[in-house]
Structure formats: C-alpha cells, structure tokens
C-alpha positions in Angstrom: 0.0 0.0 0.0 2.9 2.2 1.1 4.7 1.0 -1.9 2.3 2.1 -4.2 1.7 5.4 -2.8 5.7 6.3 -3.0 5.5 4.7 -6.4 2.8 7.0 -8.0 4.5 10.1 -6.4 7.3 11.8 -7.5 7.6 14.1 -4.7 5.0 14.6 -1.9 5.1 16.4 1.4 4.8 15.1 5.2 1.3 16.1 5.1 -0.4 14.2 2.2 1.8 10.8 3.7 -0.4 11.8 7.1 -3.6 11.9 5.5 -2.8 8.6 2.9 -2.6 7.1 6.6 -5.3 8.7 8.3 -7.4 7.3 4.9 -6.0 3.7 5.0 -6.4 3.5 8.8 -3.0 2.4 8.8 0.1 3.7 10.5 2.8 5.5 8.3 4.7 2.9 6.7 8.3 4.4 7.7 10.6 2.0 6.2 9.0 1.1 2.7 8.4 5.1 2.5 12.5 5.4 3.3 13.4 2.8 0.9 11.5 4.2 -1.7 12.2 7.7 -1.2 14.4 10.4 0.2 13.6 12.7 2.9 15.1 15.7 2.0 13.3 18.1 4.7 11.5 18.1 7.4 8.3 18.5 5.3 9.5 16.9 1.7 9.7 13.1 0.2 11.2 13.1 -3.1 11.9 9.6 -5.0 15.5 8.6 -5.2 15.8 9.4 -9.0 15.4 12.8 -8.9 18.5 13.3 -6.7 21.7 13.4 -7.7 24.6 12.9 -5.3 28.3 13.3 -5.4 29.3 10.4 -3.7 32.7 10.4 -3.4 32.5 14.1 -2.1 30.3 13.6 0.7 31.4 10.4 1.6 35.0 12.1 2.0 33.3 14.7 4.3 31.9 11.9 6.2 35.5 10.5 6.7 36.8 13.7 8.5 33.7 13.6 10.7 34.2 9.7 11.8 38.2 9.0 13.2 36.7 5.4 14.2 33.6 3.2 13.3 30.8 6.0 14.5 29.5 9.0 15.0 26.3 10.2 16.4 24.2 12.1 13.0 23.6 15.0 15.6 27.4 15.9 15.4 26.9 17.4 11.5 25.9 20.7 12.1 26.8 22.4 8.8 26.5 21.5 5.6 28.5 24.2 4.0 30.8 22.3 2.7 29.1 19.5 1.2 28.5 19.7 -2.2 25.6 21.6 -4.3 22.7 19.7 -5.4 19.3 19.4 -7.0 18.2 20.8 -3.2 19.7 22.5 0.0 21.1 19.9 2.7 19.5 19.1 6.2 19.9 16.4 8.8 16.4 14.3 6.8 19.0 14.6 3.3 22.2 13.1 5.3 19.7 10.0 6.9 17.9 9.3 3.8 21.5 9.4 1.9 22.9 7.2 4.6 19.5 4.7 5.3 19.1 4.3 1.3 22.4 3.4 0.8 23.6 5.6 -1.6 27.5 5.8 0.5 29.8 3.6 -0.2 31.6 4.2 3.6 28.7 4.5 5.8 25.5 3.4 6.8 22.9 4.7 9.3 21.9 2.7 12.4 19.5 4.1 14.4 16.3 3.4 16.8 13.4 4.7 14.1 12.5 6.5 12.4 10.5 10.1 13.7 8.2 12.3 12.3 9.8 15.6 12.5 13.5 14.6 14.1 16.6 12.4 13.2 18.3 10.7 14.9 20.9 8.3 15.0 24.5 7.3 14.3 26.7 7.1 11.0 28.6 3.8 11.2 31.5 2.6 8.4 29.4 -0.4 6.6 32.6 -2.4 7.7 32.3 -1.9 11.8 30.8 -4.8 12.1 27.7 -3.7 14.5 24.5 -6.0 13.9 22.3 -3.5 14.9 21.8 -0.4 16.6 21.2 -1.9 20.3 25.1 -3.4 19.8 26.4 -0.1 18.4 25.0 1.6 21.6 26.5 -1.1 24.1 30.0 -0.4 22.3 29.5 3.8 23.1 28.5 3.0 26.7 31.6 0.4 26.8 34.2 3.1 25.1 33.0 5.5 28.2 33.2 7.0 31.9 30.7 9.0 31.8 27.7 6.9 33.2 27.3 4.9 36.0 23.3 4.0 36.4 20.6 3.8 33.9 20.0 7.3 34.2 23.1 8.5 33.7 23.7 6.3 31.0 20.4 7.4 29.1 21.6 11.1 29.7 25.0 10.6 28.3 23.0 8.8 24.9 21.0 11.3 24.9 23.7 14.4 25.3 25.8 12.9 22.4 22.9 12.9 20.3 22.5 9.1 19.7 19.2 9.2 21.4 16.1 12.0 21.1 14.2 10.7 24.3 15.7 9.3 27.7 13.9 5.6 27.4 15.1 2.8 25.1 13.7 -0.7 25.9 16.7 -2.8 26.2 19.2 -0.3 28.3 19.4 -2.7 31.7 21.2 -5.3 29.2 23.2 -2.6 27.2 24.6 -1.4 30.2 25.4 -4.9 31.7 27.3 -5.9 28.2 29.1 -2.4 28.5 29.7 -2.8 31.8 31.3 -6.4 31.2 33.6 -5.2 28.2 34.6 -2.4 30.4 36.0 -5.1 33.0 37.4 -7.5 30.0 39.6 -4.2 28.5 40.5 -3.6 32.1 41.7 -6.9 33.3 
C-alpha cells in the first residue's frame, strides 16, 4: 500500500503521507516510504531518482567527521561544505543518503524513524555492528561517563544518539558495557 503510494509520487510532502494514513487507517509505513524515497526536509519526500549525489565528495566529508567506526548524526551541524545539489542539505537529506544506501563508507543505524526529528549514528558499513542496540553497548563500553541507567540514558542522549531518555533494552546494554569495560581492564 505504502509501496504504491511512493511509487505514483514523485515528490509529496509530510502532510499528504499523514492523510494517505489517516485514509487507509494504517500507520505510516516508515521503512518502505524510506526505501523508496528520500527525505530531504523536514516537510518533503522526493523519489531517489530525482536526486543526484556526489558520492565520493560527501562520503569524504563523512571521513573527516568519523576518526573510528561512529558518530552520532547529531554531530553534522553544517552542511557548507558538502556539495551543491538538486536541493539544500538538512539532517532528513544526510539520513535518507545514509539509510538508502547511496554511500559507499557509511550506513545509518539508528532506533526509528520520527516524524519531525533524526536521529541516529553514521557507522562505516565495515564496523561490524549488527544492529543499533550493539552499536550503543559499544558507546556505553568506550565511556566513563555513566554509572546508572539514568546517567547512561543522559549521556545517549547528550551525544545525540538518542532523542528521548527511554530505550527498551538499556538494563542489558549497560550490563554488556559494563562487562567489556571489565574485560579491556583486566
């Protein structure tokens, strides 16, 4: 249904995706709409064929951003520097890029999607993480700056790899950190 609705648009904004849903009785569709098409604002959906993108440019931007496997999305700030295109970059044009798979380097891990946010991590396709649940038990393992659940959602949360201080499975992340920790240290 989702498929079909990305298919016979070219472009289409937030808005007419809400009411397709609110029509259908169905919940937005996120990753069928995302494989389909590229969000490149807040607001617009355009299909991946319409977009153009120097690879090798931005994916060489992406390497001065990431010195190991990851880096939290929130860390871009500025887009001055990446290269022109057929629209203006935003945070939505660097997930889509990343989630679609149009980089060579990196992919995007990440929670979910949200309606009017991003949010995740740019990992090097080669790192090795199975999902986004391992990636964040590595960030909590590589760091001092948490020592309970709370403290450990507020430092995911400060560093931008998480938008709200709750994610389901943090009681076994932080015992996997917390048993790497003790592994590098012994």
């Amino acid at each position: 249904m989702y498929r079909e609705f990305c298919e016979e648009h070219a472009k289409f904004i937030f808005d007419d995706l809400q009411e397709f849903a609110k029509e259908t009785n169905t919940q937005i569709h996120w990753e069928t709409v995302r494989e389909l098409m590229v969000r490149v604002s807040e607001k617009e959906f355009w299909q991946k064929n319409l977009l153009h993108f120097n690879i090798p440019s931005v994916d060489g931007l992406l390497e001065q951003y990431c010195q190991n496997a990851y880096f939290p999305l929130a860390q871009v700030r500025s887009f001055l520097h990446f290269p022109a295109m057929e629209v203006q970059w935003t945070p939505f044009l660097l997930e889509s890029y990343l989630y679609v798979g149009f980089s060579k380097i990196f992919t995007l891990l990440h929670a979910r999607f949200l309606d009017n946010d991003c949010t995740g991590a740019i990992v090097r396709i080669d790192a090795g993480f199975a999902d986004y649940t391992a990636l964040l038990v590595d960030v909590l393992a590589h760091s001092k700056d948490w020592v309970n659940r709370e403290s450990a959602l507020n430092f995911l949360v400060n560093e931008g790899y998480l938008k709200r201080r709750r994610y389901e499975k943090l009681d076994d992340m932080m015992k996997q950190a917390r048993f790497i920790q003790e592994k590098k240290n012994n």
